[in-house]
TORMI-77713 format. One line per 4 residues: their letters; for each residue x, y, z of C-alpha. Coordinates in steps of 0.5 Angstrom, whole numbers. Layout:
N
a) X/Y/Z ~ ...;
This chain:
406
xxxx) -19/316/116 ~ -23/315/111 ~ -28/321/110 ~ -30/319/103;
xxxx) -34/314/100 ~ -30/315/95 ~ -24/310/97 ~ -30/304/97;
xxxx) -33/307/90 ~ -25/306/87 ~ -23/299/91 ~ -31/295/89;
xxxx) -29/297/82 ~ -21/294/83 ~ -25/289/86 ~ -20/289/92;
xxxx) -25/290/97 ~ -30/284/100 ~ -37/284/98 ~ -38/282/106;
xxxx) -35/287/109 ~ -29/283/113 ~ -22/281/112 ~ -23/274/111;
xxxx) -16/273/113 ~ -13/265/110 ~ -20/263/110 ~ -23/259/104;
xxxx) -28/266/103 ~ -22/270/102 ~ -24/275/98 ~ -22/282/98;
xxxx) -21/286/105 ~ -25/292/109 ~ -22/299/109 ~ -22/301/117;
xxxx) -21/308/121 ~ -16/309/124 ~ -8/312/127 ~ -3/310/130;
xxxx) 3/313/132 ~ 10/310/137 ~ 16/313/140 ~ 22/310/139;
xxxx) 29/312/142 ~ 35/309/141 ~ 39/306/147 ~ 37/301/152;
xxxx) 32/306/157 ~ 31/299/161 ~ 25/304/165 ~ 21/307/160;
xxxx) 21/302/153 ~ 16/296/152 ~ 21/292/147 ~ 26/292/142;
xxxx) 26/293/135 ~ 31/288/133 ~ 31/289/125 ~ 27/292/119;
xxxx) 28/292/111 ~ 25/296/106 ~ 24/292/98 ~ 21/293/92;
xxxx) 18/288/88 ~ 21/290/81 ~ 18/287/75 ~ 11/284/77;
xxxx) 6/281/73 ~ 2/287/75 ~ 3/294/79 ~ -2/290/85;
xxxx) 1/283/83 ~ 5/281/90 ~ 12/278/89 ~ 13/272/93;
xxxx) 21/271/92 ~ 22/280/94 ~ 18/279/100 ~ 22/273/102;
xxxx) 28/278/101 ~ 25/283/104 ~ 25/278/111 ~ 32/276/110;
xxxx) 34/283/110 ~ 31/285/116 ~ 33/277/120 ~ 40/279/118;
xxxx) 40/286/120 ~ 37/283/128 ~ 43/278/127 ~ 39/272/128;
xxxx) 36/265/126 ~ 29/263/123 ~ 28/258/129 ~ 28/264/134;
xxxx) 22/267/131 ~ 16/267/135 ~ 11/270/132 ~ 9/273/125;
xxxx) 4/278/124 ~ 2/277/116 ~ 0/284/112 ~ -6/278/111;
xxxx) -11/282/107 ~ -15/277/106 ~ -15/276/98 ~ -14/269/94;
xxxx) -8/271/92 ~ -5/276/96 ~ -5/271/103 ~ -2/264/99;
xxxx) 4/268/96 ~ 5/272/103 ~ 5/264/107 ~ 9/261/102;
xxxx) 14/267/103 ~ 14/266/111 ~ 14/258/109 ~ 22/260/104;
xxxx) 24/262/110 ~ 22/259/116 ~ 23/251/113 ~ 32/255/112;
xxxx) 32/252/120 ~ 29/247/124 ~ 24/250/129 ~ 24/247/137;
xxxx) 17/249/137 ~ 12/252/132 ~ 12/258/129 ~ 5/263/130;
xxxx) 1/266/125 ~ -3/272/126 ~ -6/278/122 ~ -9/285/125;
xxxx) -13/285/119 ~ -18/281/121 ~ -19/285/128 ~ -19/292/125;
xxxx) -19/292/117 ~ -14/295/113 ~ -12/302/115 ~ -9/303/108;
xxxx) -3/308/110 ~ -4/307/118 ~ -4/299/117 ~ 4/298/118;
xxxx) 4/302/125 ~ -1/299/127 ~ 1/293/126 ~ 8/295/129;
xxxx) 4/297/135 ~ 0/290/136 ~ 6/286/135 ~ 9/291/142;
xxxx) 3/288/146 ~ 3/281/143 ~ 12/281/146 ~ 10/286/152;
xxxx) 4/279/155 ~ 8/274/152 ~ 1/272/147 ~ -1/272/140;
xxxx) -7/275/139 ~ -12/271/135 ~ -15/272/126 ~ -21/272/127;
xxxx) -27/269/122 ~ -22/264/120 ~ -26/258/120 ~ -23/253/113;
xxxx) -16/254/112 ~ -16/257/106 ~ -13/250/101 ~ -8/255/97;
xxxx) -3/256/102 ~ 3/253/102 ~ 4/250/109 ~ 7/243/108;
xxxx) 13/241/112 ~ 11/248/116 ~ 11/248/122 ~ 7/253/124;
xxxx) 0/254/128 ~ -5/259/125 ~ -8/262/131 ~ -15/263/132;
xxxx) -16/265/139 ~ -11/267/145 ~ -4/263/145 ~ 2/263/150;
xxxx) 8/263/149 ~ 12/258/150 ~ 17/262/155 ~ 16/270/158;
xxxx) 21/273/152 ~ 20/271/145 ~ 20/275/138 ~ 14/278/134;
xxxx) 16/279/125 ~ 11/284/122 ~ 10/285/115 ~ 7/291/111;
xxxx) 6/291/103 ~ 4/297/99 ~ -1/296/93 ~ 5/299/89;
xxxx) 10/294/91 ~ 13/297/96 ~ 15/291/102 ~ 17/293/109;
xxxx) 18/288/115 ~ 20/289/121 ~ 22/284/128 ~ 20/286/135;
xxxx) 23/283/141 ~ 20/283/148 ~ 18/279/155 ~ 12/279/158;
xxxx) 11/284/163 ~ 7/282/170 ~ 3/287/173 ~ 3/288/181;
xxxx) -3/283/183 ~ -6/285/188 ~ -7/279/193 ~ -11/282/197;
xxxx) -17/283/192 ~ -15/276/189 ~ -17/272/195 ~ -23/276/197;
xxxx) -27/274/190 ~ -25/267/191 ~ -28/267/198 ~ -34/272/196;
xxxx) -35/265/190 ~ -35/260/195 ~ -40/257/197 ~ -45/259/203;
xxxx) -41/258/210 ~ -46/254/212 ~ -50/248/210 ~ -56/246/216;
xxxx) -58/239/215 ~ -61/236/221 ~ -60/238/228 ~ -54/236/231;
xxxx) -49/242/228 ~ -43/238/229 ~ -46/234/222 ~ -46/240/218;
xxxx) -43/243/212 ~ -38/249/213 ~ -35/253/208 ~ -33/258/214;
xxxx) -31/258/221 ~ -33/253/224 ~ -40/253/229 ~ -35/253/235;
xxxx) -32/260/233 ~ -32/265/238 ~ -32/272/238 ~ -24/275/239;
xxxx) -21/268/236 ~ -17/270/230 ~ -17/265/224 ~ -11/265/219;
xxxx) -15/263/213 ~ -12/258/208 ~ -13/257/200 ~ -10/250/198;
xxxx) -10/247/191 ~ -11/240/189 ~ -5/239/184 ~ -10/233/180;
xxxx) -16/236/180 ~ -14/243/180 ~ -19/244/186 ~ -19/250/191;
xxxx) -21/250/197 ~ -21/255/203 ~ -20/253/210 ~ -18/257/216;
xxxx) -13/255/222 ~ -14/258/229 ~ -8/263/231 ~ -7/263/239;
xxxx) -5/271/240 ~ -1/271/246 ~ -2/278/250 ~ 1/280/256;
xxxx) -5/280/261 ~ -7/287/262 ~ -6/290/270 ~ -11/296/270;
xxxx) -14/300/265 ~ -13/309/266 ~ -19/314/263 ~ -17/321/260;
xxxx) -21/326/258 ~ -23/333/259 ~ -25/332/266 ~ -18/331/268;
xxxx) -14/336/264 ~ -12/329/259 ~ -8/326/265 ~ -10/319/267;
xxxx) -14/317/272 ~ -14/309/274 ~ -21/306/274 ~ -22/301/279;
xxxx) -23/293/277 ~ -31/291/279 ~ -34/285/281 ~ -34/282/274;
xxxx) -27/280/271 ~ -25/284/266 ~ -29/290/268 ~ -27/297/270;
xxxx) -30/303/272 ~ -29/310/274 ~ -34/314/277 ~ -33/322/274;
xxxx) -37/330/274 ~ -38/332/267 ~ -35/338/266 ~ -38/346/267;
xxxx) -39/345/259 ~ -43/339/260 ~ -40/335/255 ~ -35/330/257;
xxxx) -30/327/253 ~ -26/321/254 ~ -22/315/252 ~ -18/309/255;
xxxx) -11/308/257 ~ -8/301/257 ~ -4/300/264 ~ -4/308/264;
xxxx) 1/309/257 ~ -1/314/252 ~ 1/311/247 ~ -3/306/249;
xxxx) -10/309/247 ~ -16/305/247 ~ -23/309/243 ~ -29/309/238;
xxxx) -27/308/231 ~ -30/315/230 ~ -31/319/236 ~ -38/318/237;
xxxx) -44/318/243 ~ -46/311/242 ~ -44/305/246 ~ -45/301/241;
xxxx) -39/304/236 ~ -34/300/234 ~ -27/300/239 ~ -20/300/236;
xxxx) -13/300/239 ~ -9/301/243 ~ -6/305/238 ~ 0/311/240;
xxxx) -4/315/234 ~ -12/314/235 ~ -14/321/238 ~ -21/319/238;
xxxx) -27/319/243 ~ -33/318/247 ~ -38/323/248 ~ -42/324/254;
xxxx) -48/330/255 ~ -49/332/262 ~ -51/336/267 ~ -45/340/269;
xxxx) -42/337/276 ~ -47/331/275 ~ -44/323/276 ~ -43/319/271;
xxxx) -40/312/271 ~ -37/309/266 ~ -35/302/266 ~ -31/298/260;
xxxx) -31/291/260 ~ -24/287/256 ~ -26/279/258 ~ -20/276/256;
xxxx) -15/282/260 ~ -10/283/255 ~ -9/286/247 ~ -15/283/244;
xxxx) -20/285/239 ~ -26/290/239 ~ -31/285/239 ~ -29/283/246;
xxxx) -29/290/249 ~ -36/294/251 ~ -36/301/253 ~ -43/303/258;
xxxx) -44/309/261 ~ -49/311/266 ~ -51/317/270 ~ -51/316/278;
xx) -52/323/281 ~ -55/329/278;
């Protein structure tokens, strides 16, 4: 954490720090880095713990540039060591390196040695695919004494989805890096990898000439999707369900059910992709529920003690009532049975006194209600009307009531 200017004050007269104040990481104003806030901090354990870990550290290496041109002077051939060491430590070759994470400071000299280096190594093998070059630098500046952890810590989330994050501010390559007969791609925005598994390299390199790198190996973690919600946003973006034009309806433009569409049908709505164009579209196929038919319904409330009582059929199909005394207390409660089941029960969504309230079931747990207030002995008829006579959804069942005796 930088709690005093006095860090800037010594880096300005060292010139090490940018005068723009960014990490301008390989590109062609390279000239100094920014000092950034900042911690970081991981667990790591040794074993498998398949349930609880986010990647593998395959190797690491620690080196010393020796004898330089100065104390700050990088050391192309001891940072090259440095890498081989941590490679040979992970048993493996150049070619299964996915990803590197540079120290990449963004100096005119420091990010040609270093690229050189990596280029030593890389061009050992030769790769199937390219090589992918980043630096954290550019995202969140130097952090000076935090700057290895964290990097180690972006390099598990770049092996953990399977994604190489971009350098930012890089605009012109710089023209001093050595990337000839280098396959490698130096990342400016979200690249995936090539398969769900891979490897990402990381390098940190201390202004006394201490170098450090470290390989983390991971695959690409997918989270549940929740298709419930992925299907609605799709449906919620497209266009309106219907497009009136003329008068004849069978010539308009539908997005959704089709005019035809009647109350108690259920649709099966499908979501289809053109393999060309990669186009969606949303149609919806029409399911036949077959329902045993209904033979009679029941009413239980507290008039009869919660016992079932068999309503009469009325004059039109589908409809049933039953003519019942509202209790002493004047208030009746009462909900349907299917043939006289209890674990048949038909009710409101919420128990309620409104005809008009939603009707769900029949369920074995719905323990909801319809309420009707009355004078104590007085008559009240409910009727309950189910068109189709079998198991079919609320917006073809009614509930009314009414007083035919004080």
């Amino acid at each position: 954490l930088t709690l005093t200017v006095n860090s800037f004050i010594h880096g300005c007269a060292s010139h090490m720090l940018s005068p723009g104040g960014r990490c301008f990481t390989f590109n062609a104003t390279a000239n100094g880095y920014n000092r950034g806030d900042g911690t970081a901090a991981l667990v790591m354990k040794v074993g498998n713990h398949d349930e609880e870990r986010y990647a593998f550290m395959r190797g690491s290496q620690i080196g010393q540039d020796g004898r330089s041109a100065s104390m700050s002077a990088p050391n192309g051939p001891a940072q090259e060591k440095c890498a081989w060491g941590a490679l040979r430590e992970g048993n493996m070759t150049p070619p299964e390196s996915t990803t590197w994470e540079c120290h990449g400071t963004g100096t005119s000299l420091g990010d040609p040695i270093e690229v050189g280096a990596v280029r030593k190594v890389q061009t050992k093998m030769k790769r199937l695919e390219p090589l992918l070059i980043a630096s954290s630098k550019s995202n969140f500046g130097h952090l000076e004494g935090s700057a290895a952890a964290i990097a180690m810590n972006k390099c598990i989330m770049v092996v953990l989805k399977a994604v190489c994050a971009p350098t930012q501010h890089l605009k012109t390559l710089n023209p001093h890096l050595d990337h000839a007969a280098f396959d490698a791609v130096y990342a400016t925005e979200h690249t995936k990898y090539k398969y769900k598994q891979g490897h990402c390299q990381v390098s940190s390199f201390g202004v006394g000439g201490t170098n450090g790198h470290a390989i983390f190996w991971g695959e690409e973690v997918q989270p549940n999707v929740d298709f419930r919600k992925v299907f609605l946003r799709k449906i919620m973006n497209s266009r309106p369900p219907i497009i009136t034009d003329g008068t004849d309806p069978s010539s308009w433009e539908f997005g959704g059910l089709g005019y035809t569409a009647k109350p108690g049908e259920s649709y099966r709505v499908c979501l289809e992709r053109d393999v060309v164009t990669g186009e969606e579209t949303v149609s919806f196929e029409r399911e036949l529920v077959e329902a045993d038919p209904v033979e009679f319904y029941s009413i239980t409330g507290n008039h009869n003690d919660w016992t079932e009582d068999r309503m009469l059929e009325g004059n039109v199909p589908g409809l049933f009532y039953s003519e019942i005394p509202v209790p002493e207390g004047g208030t009746l409660e009462f909900r349907i049975l299917v043939e006289g089941d209890s674990d048949k029960n038909i009710g409101p969504e919420e128990t309620t006194a409104q005809r008009l309230a939603p009707i769900s079931g029949p369920s074995k747990e719905l323990r909801t209600s319809w309420l009707i207030s009355g004078t104590p002995e007085s008559v009240v008829r409910v009727e309950f009307l189910s068109p189709m006579k079998g198991l079919s959804g609320s917006q073809t069942r009614s509930i009314s009531w009414l007083t035919v005796s004080e």
